[in-house]
C-alpha positions as CSV (number, residue, x, y, z in Angstrom):
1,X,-44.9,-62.4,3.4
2,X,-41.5,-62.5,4.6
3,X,-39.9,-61.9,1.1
4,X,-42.4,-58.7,1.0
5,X,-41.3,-57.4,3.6
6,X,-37.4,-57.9,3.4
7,X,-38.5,-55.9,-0.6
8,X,-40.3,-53.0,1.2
9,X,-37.7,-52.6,4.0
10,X,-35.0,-52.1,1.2
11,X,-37.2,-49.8,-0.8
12,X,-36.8,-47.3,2.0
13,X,-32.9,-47.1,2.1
14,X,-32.7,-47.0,-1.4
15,X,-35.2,-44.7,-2.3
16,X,-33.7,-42.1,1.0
17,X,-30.3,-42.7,-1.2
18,X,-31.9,-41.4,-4.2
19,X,-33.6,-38.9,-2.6
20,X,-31.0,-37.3,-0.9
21,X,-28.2,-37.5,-4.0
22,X,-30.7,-35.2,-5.7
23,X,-31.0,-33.3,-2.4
24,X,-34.3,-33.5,-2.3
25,X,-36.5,-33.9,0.4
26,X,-36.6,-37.2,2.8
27,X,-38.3,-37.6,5.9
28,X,-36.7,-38.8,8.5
29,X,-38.9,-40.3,11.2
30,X,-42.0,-42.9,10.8
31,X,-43.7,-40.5,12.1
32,X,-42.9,-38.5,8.8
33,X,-43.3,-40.9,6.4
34,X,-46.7,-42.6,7.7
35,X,-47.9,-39.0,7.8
36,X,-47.8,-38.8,4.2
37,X,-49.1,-42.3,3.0
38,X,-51.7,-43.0,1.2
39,X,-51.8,-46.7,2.8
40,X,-53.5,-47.0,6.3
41,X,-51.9,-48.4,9.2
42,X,-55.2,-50.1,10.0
43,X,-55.3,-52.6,13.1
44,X,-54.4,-56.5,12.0
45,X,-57.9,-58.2,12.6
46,X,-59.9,-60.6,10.5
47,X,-59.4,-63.7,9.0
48,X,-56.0,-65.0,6.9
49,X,-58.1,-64.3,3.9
50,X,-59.0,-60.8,5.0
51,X,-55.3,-59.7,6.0
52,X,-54.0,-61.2,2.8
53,X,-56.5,-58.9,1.3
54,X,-55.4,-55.7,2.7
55,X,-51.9,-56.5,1.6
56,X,-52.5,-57.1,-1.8
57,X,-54.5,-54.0,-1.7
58,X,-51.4,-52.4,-0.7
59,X,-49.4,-53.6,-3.1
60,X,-51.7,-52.1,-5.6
61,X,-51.7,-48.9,-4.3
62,X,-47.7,-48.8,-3.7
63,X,-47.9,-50.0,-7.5
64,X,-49.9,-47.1,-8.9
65,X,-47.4,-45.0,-6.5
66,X,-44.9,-46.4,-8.8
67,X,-45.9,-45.9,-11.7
68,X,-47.0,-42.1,-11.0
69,X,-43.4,-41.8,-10.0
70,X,-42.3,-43.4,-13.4
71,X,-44.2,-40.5,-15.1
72,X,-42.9,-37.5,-12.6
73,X,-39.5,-38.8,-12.7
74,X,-39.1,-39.0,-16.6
75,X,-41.1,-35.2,-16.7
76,X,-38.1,-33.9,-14.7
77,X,-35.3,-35.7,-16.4
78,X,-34.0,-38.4,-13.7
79,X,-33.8,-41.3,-15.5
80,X,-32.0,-43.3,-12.4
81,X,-35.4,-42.3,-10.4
82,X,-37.7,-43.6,-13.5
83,X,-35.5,-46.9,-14.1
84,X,-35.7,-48.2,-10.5
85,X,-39.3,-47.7,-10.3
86,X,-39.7,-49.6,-13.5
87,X,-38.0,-52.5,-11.8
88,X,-40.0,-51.8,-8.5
89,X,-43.6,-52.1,-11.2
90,X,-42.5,-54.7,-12.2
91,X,-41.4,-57.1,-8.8
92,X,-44.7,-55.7,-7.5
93,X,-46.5,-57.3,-10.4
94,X,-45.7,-60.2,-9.9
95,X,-46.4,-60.1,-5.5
96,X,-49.6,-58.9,-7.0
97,X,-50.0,-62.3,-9.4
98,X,-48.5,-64.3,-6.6
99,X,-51.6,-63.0,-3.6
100,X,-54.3,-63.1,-6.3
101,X,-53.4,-66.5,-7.3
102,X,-53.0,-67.5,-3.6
103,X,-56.4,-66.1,-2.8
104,X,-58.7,-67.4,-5.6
């Protein structure tokens, strides 16, 4: 979990440093950003099972974010946006793999 976390924290700085060398738009505040997520800051309750569930679920949906992103990015011509979330698909793929194989 911790590895996850360590990934997801750096997702955020580099993503706000792609982001803003296109000059686009990049909130800047949780408030912001959990505003705008699909994923739900739900309460941690339940069993280890149960929690490990919601995070994989997560990862799913930060996946199929990904992969969206993949298919906006190459529409509009930045290839530096599509190529790291290509790389992003594929690390969360495999966190994916690793939870399903861990809960089964």
């Amino acid at each position: 979990l911790n590895g996850i976390y360590d990934s997801l924290q750096d997702q955020i700085d580099t993503i706000a440093e792609l982001l803003r060398s296109l000059d686009a738009f990049m909130p800047n505040s949780i408030a912001e950003i959990t505003e705008h997520s699909v994923i739900n800051d739900d309460p941690v309750e339940g069993t280890a099972d149960e929690l490990l569930g919601g995070v994989l679920l997560d990862l799913e949906i930060l996946k199929e974010a990904y992969q969206n992103l993949i298919r906006i990015a190459d529409a509009e011509g930045y290839e530096e946006i599509s190529n790291y979330a290509q790389d992003r698909v594929l690390a969360l793929a495999k966190q994916i793999w690793m939870f399903k194989s861990t809960l089964a």
